[in-house]
DRENDO-1510 file (C-alpha; in Angstrom, 1 decimal, always signed):
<recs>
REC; n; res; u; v; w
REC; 1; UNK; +3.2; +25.6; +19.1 .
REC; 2; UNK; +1.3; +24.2; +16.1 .
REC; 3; UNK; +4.2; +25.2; +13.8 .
REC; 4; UNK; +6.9; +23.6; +16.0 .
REC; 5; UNK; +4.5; +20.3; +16.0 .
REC; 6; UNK; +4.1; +20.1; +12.0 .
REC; 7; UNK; +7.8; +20.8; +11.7 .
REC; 8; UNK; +8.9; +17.9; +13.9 .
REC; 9; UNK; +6.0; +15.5; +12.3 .
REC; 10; UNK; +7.7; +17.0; +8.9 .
REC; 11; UNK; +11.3; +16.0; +9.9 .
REC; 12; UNK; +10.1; +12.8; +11.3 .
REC; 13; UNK; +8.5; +12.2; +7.7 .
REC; 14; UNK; +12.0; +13.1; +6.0 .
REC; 15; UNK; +13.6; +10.5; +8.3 .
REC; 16; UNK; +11.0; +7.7; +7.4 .
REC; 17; UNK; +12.0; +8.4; +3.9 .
REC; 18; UNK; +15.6; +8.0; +4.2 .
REC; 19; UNK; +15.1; +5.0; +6.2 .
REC; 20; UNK; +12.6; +3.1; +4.0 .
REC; 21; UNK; +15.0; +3.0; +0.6 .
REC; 22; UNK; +17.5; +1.0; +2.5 .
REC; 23; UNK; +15.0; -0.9; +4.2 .
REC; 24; UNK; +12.8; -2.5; +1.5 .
REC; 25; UNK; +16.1; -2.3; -0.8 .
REC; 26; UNK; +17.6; -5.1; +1.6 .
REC; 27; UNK; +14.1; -6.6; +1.7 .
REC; 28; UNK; +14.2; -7.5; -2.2 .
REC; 29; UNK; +18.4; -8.3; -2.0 .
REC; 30; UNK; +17.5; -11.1; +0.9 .
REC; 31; UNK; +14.0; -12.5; -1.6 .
REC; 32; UNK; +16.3; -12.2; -4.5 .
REC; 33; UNK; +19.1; -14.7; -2.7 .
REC; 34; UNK; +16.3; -17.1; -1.5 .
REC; 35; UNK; +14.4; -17.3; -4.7 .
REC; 36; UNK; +14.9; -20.8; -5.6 .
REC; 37; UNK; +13.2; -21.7; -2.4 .
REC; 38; UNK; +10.6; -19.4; -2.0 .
REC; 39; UNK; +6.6; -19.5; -2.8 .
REC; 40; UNK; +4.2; -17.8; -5.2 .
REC; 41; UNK; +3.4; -15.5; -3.0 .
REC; 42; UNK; +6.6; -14.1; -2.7 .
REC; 43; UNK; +6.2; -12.8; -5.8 .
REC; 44; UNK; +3.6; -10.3; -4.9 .
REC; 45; UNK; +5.7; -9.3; -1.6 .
REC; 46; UNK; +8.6; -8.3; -3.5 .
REC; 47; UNK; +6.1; -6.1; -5.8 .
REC; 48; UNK; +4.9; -4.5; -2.6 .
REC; 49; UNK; +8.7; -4.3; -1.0 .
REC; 50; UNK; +9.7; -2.2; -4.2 .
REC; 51; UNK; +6.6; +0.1; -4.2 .
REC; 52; UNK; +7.2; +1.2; -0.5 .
REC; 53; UNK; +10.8; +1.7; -1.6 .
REC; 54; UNK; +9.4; +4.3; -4.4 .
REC; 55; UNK; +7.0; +5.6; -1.7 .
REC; 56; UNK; +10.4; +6.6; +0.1 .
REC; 57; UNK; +12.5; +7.8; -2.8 .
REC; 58; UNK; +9.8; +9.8; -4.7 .
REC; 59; UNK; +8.1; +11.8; -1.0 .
REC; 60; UNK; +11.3; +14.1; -0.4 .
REC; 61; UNK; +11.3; +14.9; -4.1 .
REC; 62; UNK; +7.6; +15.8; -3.9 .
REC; 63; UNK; +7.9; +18.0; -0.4 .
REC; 64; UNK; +11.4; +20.1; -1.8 .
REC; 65; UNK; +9.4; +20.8; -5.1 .
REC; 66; UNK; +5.7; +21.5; -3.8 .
REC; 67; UNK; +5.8; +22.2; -0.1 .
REC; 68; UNK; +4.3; +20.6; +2.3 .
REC; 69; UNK; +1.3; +20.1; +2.7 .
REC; 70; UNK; +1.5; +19.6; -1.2 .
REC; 71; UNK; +0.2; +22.4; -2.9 .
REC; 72; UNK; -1.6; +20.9; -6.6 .
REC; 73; UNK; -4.1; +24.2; -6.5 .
REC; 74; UNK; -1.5; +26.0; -8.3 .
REC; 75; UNK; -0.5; +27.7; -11.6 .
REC; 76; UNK; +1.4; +25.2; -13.6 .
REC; 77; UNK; +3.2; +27.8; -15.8 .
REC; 78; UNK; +6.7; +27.2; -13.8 .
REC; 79; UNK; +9.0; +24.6; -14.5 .
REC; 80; UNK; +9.2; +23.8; -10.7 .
REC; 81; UNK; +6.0; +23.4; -9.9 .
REC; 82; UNK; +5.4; +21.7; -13.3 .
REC; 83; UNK; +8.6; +18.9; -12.0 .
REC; 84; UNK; +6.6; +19.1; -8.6 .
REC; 85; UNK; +3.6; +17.9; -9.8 .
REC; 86; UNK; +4.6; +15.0; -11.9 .
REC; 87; UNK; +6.8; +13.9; -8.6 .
REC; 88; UNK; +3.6; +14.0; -7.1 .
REC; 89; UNK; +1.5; +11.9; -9.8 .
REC; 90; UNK; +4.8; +9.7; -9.1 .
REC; 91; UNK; +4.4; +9.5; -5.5 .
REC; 92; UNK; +0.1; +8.6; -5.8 .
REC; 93; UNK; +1.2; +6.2; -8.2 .
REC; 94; UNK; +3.4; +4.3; -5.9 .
REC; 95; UNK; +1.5; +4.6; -2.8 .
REC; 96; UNK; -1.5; +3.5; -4.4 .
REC; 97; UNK; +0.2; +0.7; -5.9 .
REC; 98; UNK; +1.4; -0.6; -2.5 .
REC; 99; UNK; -2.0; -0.1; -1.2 .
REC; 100; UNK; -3.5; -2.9; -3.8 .
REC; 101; UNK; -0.5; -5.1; -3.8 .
REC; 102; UNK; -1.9; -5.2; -0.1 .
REC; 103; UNK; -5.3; -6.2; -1.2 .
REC; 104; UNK; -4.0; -8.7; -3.7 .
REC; 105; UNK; -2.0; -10.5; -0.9 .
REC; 106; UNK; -5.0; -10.6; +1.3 .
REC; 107; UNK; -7.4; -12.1; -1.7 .
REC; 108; UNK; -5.0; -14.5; -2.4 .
REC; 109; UNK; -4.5; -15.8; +1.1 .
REC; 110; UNK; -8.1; -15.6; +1.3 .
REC; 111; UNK; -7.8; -17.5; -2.1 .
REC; 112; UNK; -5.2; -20.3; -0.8 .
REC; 113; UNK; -7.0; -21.3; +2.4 .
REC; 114; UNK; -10.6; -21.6; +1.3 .
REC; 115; UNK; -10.0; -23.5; -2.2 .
REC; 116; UNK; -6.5; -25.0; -1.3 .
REC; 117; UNK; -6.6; -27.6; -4.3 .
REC; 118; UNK; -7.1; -24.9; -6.8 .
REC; 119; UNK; -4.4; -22.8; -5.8 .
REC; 120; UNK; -2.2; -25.2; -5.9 .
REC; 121; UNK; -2.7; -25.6; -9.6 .
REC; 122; UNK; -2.8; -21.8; -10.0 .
REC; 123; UNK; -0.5; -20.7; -12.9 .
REC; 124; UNK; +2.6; -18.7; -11.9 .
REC; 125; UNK; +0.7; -16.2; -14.8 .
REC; 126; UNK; -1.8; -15.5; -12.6 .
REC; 127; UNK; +0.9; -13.9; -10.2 .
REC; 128; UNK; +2.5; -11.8; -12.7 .
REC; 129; UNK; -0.8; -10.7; -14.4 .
REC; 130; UNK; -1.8; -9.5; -10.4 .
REC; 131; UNK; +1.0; -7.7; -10.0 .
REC; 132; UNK; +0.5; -6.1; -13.6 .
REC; 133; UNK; -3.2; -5.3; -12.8 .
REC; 134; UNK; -1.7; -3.7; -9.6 .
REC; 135; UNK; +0.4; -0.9; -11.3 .
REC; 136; UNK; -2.2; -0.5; -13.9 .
REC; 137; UNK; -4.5; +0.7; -11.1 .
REC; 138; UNK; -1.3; +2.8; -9.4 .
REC; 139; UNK; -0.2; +4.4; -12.6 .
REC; 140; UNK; -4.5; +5.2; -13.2 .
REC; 141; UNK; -4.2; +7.2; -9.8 .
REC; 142; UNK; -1.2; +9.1; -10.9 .
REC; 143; UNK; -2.5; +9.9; -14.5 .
REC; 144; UNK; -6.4; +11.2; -12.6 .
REC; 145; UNK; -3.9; +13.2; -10.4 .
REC; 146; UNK; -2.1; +15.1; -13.2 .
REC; 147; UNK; -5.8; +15.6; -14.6 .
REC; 148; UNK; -6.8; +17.1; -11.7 .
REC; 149; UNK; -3.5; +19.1; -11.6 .
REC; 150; UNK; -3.8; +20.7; -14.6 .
REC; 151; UNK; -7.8; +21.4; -14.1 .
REC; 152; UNK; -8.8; +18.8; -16.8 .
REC; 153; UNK; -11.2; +17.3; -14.4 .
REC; 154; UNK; -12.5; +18.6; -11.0 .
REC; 155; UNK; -9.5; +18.2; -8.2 .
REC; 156; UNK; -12.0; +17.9; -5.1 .
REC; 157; UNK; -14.0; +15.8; -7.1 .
REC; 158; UNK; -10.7; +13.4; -7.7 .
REC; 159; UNK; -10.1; +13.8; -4.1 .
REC; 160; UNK; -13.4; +11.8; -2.7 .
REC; 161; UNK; -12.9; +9.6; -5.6 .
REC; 162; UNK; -9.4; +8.7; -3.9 .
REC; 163; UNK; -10.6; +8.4; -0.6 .
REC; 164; UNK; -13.9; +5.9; -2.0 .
REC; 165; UNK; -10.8; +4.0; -3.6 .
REC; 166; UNK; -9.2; +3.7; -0.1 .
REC; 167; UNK; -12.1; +2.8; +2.0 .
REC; 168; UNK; -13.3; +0.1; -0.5 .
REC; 169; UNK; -9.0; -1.9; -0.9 .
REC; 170; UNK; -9.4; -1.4; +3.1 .
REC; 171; UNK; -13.0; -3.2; +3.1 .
REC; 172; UNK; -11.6; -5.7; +0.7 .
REC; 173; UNK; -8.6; -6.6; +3.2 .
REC; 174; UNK; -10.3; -7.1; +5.7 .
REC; 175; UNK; -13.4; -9.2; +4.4 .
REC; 176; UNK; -10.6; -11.3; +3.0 .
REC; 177; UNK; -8.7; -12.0; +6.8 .
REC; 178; UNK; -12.2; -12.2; +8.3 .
REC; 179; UNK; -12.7; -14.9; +6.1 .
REC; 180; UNK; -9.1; -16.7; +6.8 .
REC; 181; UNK; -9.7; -16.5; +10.1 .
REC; 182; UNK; -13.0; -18.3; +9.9 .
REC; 183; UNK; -11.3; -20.8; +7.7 .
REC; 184; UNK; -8.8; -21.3; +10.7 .
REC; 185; UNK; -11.1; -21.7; +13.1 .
REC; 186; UNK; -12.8; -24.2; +10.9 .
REC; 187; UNK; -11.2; -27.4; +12.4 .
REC; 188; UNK; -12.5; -29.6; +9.6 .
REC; 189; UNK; -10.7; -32.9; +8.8 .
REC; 190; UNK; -9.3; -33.4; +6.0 .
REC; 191; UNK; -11.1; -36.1; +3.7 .
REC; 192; UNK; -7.7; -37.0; +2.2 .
REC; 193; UNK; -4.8; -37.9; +5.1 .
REC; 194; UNK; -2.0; -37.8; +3.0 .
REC; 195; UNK; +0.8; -36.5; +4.4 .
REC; 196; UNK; +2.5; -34.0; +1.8 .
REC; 197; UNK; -1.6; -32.3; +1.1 .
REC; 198; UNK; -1.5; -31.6; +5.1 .
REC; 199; UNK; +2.2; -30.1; +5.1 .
REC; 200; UNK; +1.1; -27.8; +2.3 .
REC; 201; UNK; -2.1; -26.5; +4.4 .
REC; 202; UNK; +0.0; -26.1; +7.5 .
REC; 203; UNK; +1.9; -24.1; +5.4 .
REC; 204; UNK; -0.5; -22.0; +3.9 .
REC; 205; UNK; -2.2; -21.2; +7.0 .
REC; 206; UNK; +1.5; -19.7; +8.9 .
REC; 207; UNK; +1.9; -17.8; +5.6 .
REC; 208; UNK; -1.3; -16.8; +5.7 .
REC; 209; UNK; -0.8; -16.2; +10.1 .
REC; 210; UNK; +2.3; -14.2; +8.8 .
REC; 211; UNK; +1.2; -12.1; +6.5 .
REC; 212; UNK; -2.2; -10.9; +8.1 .
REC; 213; UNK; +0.6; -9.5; +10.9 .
REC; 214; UNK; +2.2; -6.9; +7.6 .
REC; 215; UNK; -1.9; -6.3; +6.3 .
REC; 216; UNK; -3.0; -5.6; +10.3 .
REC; 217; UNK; -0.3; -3.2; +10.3 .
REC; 218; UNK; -0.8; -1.5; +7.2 .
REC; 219; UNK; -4.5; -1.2; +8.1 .
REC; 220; UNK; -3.2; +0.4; +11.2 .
REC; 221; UNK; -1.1; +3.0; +9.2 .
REC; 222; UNK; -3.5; +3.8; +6.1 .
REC; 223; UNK; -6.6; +3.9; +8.3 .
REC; 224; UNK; -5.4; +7.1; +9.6 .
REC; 225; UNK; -4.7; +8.8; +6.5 .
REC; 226; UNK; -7.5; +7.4; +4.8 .
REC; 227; UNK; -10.2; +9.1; +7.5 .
REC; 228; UNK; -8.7; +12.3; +7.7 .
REC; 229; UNK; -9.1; +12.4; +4.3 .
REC; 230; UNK; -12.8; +11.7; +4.2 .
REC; 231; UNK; -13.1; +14.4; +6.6 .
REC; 232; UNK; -11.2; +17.1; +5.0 .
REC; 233; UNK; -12.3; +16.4; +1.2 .
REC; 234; UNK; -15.3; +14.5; +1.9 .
REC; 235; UNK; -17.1; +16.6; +4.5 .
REC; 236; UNK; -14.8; +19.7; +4.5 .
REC; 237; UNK; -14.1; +19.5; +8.3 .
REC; 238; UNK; -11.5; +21.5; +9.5 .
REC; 239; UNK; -8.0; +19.6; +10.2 .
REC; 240; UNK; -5.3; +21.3; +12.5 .
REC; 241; UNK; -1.7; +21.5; +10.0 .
REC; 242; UNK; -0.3; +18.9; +12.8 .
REC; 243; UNK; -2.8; +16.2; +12.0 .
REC; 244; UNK; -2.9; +16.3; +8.0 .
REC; 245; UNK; +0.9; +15.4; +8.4 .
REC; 246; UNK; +0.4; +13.3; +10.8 .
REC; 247; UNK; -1.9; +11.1; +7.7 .
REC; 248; UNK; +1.3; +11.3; +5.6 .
REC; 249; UNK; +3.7; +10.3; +8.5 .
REC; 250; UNK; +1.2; +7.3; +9.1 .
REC; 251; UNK; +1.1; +5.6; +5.7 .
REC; 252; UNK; +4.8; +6.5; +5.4 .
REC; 253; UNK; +5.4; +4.6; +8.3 .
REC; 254; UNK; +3.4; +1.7; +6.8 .
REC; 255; UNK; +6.9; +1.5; +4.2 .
REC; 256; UNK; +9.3; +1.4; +7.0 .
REC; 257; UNK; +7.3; -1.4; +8.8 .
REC; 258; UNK; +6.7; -4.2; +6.3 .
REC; 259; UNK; +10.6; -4.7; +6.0 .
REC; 260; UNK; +10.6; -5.0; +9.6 .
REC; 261; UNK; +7.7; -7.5; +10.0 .
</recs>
């Protein structure tokens, strides 16, 4: 019974992948067509539509080469396995990366409600240099991972160093809407009435009301993953096969979401 359960979870995993490429492909066509009228922040949710779109592509490539669940305590003296592992320092990479595009949203939503008249004068720079800093710390994840692959440094120890990683961009997210939502339920006048400076902080705060729905929801999905992690690497509980795919067939579904929401 346990083997038909993880086989369905790991067709229903296959199926999130095919579905998320066209998904968050159509995502960054419809951002691309609008650009001229779209915000800063934008800029950072196309980042994040295009890493869930890798998460998608790079998954099957990782399962057909390693197995699943992935297998990285292995000898790496086959070309296969060899191909399988840097499909899997792909596959951290992106997932990683979509994980701190999330906490860059949040912070700068944070960032646009509680000093408003800085972020207005915030240079598009800042943006791009986010999103760089973001696959700096993704492609960092994939390199430790083909460290720990290879036995250059200690795989378990990698392991609670990932989940740390998680817990703290999932602290960080939601400090960041706690404090948004304090902001919002700070009914403060404004010293200056004018009428365009109130437009632009109405506007801020439904970005900011829309966006917390795609960060609740990938909370949602990575929370999950993240604890059975800590429980499995951390504190070397026992999971069931069923539930350590169901991890992956949470933060997967995190990818098919956000082009929904």
């Amino acid at each position: 019974m346990t083997s038909v359960t993880a086989m369905v979870i790991l067709w229903v995993i296959i199926v999130e992948s095919v579905i998320v490429f066209p998904g968050n492909l159509f995502t960054i066509f419809v951002f691309w067509k609008h650009r001229n009228r779209l915000k800063r922040t934008t800029f950072l949710l196309i980042n994040l539509a295009a890493t869930d779109l890798l998460v998608g592509f790079s998954l099957p490539i990782v399962i057909k080469t390693l197995g699943f669940p992935l297998q990285l305590e292995v000898h790496v003296n086959t070309t296969s396995t060899s191909y399988g592992i840097i499909a899997a320092a792909f596959q951290a990479t992106f997932s990683f990366a979509s994980l701190f595009c999330l906490v860059a949203i949040s912070l700068e939503r944070a960032f646009a409600l509680i000093w408003p008249l800085r972020h207005l004068v915030t240079s598009t720079k800042v943006y791009i240099y986010s999103i760089v800093l973001v696959w700096i710390s993704g492609i960092s994840v994939g390199a430790s991972l083909l460290l720990a692959a290879y036995r250059i440094q200690d795989l378990e120890r990698w392991n609670i160093a990932l989940c740390i990683v998680a817990i703290l961009s999932l602290l960080i997210i939601c400090l960041s809407y706690l404090a948004i939502r304090r902001r919002l339920n700070c009914r403060v006048p404004p010293i200056d009435q004018v009428r365009n400076r109130q437009s632009g902080l109405q506007q801020n705060a439904k970005l900011s009301c829309t966006l917390f729905i795609v960060v609740a929801a990938s909370l949602v999905f990575w929370l999950p993953s993240t604890i059975i992690n800590v429980l499995y690497f951390g504190w070397s509980f026992p999971i069931p096969i069923p539930v350590g795919y169901s991890g992956t067939l949470f933060y997967l579904a995190n990818s098919v979401v956000n082009p929904i929401i």
